[in-house]
C-alpha positions as CSV (number, residue, x, y, z in Angstrom):
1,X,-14.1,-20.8,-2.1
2,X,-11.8,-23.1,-0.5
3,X,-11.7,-22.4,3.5
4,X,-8.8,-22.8,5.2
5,X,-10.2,-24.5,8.7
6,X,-13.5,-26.5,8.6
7,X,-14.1,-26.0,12.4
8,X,-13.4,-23.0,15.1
9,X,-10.9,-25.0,17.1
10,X,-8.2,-25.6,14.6
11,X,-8.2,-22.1,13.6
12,X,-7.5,-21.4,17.8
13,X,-5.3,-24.1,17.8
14,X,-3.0,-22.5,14.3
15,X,-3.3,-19.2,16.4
16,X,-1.8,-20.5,19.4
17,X,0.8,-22.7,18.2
18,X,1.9,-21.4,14.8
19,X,3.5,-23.3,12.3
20,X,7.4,-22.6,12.5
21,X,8.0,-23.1,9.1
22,X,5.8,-19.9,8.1
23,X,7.7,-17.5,10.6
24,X,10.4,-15.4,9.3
25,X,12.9,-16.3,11.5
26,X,15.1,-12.9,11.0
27,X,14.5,-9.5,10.6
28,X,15.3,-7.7,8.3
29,X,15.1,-3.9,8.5
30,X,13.1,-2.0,5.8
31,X,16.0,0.2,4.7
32,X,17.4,-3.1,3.4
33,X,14.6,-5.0,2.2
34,X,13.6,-1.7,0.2
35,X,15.9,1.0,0.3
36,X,14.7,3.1,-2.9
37,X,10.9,3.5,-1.2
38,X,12.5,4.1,2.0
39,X,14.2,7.2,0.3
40,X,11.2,8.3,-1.9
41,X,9.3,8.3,1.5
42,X,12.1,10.3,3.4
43,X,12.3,12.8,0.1
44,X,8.6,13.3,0.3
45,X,8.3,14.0,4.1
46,X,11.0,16.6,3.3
47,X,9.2,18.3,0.6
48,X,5.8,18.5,2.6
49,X,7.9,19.5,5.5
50,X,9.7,22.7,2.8
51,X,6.1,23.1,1.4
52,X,4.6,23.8,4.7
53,X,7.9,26.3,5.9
54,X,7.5,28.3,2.8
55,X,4.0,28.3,3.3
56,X,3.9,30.0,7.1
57,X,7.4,32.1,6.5
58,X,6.0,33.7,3.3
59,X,3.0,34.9,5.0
């Protein structure tokens, strides 16, 4: 296995001064990056919320 830093104080050094070309520069908001799991996790909240209503107004 290759490793990434041979010594402690280049792995500090990467942390504290990270390398700009690896940082995202904007954000982009789930909903847009991935709008269909973003759905399939609202619809699914939804349902466990309806399973758990039926469950305690049927009783």
């Amino acid at each position: 296995m290759d490793a990434r830093f041979s010594i402690l104080s280049e792995f500090t050094y990467a942390l504290n001064n990270p390398d700009s070309s690896l940082v995202q520069q904007t954000y982009v908001p789930l909903i847009e990056r991935n709008p269909i799991k973003v759905w399939q996790a609202i619809s699914l909240l939804l349902f466990v919320i309806n399973l758990f209503l039926f469950y305690f107004l049927s009783r």
